[in-house]
C-alpha positions as CSV (number, residue, x, y, z in Angstrom):
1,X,30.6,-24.0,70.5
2,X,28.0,-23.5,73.3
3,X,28.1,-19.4,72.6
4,X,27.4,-20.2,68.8
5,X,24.4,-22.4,69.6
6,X,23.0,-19.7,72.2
7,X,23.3,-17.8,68.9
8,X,21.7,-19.8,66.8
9,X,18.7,-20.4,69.1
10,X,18.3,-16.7,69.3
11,X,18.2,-16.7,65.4
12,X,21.4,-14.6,64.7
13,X,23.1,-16.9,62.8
14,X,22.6,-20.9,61.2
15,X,25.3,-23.4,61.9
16,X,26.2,-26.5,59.4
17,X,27.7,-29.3,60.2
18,X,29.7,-31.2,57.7
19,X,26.5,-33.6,57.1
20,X,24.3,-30.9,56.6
21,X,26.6,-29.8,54.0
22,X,27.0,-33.0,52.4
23,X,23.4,-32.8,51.9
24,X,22.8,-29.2,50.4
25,X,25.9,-30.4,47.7
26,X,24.1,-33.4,46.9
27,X,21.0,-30.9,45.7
28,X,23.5,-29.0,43.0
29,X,25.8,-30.7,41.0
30,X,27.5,-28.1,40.0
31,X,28.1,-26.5,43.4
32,X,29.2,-29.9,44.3
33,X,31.7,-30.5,41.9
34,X,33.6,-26.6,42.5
35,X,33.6,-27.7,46.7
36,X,36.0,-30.6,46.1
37,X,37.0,-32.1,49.0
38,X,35.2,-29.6,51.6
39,X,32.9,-31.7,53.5
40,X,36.2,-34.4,54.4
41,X,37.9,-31.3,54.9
42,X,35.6,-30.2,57.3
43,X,35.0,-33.4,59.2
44,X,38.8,-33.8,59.5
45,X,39.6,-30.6,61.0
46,X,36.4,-30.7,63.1
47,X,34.7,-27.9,61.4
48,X,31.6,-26.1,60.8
49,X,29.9,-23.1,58.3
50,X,28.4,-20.4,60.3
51,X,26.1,-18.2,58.4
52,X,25.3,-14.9,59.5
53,X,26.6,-12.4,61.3
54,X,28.6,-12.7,64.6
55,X,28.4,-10.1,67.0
56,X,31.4,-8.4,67.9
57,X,30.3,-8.7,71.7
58,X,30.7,-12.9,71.1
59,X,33.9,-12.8,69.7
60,X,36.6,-13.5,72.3
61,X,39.7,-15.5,73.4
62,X,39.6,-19.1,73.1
63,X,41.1,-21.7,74.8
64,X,43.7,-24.0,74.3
């Protein structure tokens, strides 16, 4: 997670959390209503939305 947040910081891409995104869905309805489940989804499976683009230099082997 550390390498998204250095890429974030640099501005390269935006990270949301599963709150954040409970919050842009409570803004449009509509949107809400077609994401279901998404935001339990996400906090179960410990996830996040990355938008942007990630560079192929930061994409590696993770561990287990």
């Amino acid at each position: 997670m550390s390498d998204l947040q250095t890429l974030e910081a640099e501005g390269k891409i935006k990270i949301y959390t599963s709150e954040q995104v409970k919050e842009i869905l409570k803004a449009d309805k509509k949107l809400a209503k077609k994401s279901g489940d998404a935001v339990q989804i996400m906090r179960k499976n410990n996830e996040v939305l990355v938008h942007g683009e990630i560079p192929s230099s930061s994409i590696g082997c993770c561990k287990k």
